[in-house]
N, CA, C and O atoms as a DFTB+ gen file, in Angstrom:
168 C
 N C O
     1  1      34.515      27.001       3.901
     2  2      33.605      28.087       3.612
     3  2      32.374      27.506       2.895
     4  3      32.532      27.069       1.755
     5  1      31.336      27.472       3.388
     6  2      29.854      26.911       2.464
     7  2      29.731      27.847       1.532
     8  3      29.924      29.059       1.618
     9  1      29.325      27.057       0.444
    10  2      28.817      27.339      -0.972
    11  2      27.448      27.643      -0.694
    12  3      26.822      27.358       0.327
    13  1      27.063      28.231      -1.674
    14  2      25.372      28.648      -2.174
    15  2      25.603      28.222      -3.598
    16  3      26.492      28.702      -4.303
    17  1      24.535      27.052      -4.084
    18  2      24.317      26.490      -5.072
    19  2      22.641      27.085      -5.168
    20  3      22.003      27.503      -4.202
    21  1      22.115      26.991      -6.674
    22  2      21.183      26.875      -7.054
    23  2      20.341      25.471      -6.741
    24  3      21.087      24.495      -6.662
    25  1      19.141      25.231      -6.577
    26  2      18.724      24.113      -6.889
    27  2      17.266      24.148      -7.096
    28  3      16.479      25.083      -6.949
    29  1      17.067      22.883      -7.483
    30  2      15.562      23.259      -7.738
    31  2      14.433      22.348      -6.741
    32  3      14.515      21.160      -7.055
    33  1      13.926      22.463      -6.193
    34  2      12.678      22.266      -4.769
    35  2      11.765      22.365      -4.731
    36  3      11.175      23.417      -4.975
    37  1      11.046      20.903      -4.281
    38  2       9.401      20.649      -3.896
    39  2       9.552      20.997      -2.613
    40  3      10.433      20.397      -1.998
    41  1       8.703      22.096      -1.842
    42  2       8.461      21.611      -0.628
    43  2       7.510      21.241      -0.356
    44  3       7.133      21.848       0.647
    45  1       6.599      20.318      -0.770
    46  2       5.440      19.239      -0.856
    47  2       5.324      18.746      -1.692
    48  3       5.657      19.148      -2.807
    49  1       4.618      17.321      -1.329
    50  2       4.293      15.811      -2.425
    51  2       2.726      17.482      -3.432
    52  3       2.037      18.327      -2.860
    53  1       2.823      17.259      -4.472
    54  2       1.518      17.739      -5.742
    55  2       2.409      19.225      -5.815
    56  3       2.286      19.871      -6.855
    57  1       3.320      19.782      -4.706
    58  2       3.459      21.333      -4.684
    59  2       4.368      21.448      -6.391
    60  3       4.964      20.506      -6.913
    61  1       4.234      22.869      -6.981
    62  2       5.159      22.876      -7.740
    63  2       6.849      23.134      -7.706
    64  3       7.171      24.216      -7.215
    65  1       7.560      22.573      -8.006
    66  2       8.953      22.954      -8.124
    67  2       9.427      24.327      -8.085
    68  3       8.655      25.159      -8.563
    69  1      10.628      24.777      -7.576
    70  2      10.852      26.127      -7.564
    71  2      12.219      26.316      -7.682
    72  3      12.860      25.777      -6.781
    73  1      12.968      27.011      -8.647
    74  2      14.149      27.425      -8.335
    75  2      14.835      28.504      -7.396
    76  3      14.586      29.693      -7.597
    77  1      15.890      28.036      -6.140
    78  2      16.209      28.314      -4.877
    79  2      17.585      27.998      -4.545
    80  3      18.242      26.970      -4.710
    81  1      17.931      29.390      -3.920
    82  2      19.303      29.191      -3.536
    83  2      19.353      28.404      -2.538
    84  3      18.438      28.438      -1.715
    85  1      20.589      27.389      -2.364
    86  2      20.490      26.264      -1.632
    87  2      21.937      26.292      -0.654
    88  3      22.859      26.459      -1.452
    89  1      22.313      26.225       0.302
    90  2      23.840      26.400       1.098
    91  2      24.349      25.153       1.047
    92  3      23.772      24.160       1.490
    93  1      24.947      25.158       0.752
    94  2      25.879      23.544       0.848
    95  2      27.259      23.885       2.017
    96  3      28.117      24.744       1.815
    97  1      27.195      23.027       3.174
    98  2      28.148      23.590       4.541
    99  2      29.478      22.832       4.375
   100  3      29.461      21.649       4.035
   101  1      30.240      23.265       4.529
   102  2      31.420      22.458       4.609
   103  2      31.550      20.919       5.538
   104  3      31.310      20.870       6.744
   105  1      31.932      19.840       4.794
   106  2      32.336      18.677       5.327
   107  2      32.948      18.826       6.808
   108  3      33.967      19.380       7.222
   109  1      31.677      17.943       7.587
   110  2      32.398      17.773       8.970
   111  2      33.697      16.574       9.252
   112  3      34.045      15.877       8.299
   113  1      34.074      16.476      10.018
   114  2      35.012      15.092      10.518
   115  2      34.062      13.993       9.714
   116  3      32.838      13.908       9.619
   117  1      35.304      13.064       9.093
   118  2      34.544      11.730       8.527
   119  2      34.104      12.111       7.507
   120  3      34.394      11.315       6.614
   121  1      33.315      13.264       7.024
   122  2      32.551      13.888       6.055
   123  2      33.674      13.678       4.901
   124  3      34.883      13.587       5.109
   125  1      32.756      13.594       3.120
   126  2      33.628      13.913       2.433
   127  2      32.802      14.882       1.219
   128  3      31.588      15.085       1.240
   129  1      33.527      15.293       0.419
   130  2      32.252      16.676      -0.908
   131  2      33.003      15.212      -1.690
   132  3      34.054      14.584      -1.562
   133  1      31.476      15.115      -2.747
   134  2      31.609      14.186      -3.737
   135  2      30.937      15.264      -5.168
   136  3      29.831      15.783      -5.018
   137  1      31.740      15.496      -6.490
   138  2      31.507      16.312      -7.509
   139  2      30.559      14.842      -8.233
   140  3      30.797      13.652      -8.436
   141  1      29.379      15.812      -8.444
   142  2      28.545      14.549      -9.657
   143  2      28.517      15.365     -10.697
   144  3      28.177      16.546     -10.772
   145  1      29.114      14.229     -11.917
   146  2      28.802      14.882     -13.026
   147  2      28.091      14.962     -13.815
   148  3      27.998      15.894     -14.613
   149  1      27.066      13.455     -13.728
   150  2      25.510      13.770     -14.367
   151  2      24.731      13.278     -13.421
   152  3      25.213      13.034     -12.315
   153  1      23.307      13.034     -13.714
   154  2      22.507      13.073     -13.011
   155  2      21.439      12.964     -14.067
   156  3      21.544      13.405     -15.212
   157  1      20.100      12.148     -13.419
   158  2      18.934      11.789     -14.466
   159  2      17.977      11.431     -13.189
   160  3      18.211      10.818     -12.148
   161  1      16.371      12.301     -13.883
   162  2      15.467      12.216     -12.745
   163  2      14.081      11.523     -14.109
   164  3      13.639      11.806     -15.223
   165  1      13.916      10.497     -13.004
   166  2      12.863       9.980     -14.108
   167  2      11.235       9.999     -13.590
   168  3      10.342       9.625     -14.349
């Protein structure tokens, strides 16, 4: 069953950021879901 996550999105290089619901689809064949637990944007 796909998730709807929040996330946050440029859709262009200068555009501003936007917070947006985002679908995350279920893992195909071969596919695997990996949980991150942090994350750092520099």
């Amino acid at each position: 069953m796909p998730q709807t996550v929040q996330g946050v999105v440029s859709m262009a290089v200068g555009e501003p950021v936007a917070i947006t619901d985002v679908v995350i689809p279920d893992p195909g064949p071969g596919e695997a879901v990996v949980a991150i637990q942090a994350c750092g944007v520099c």
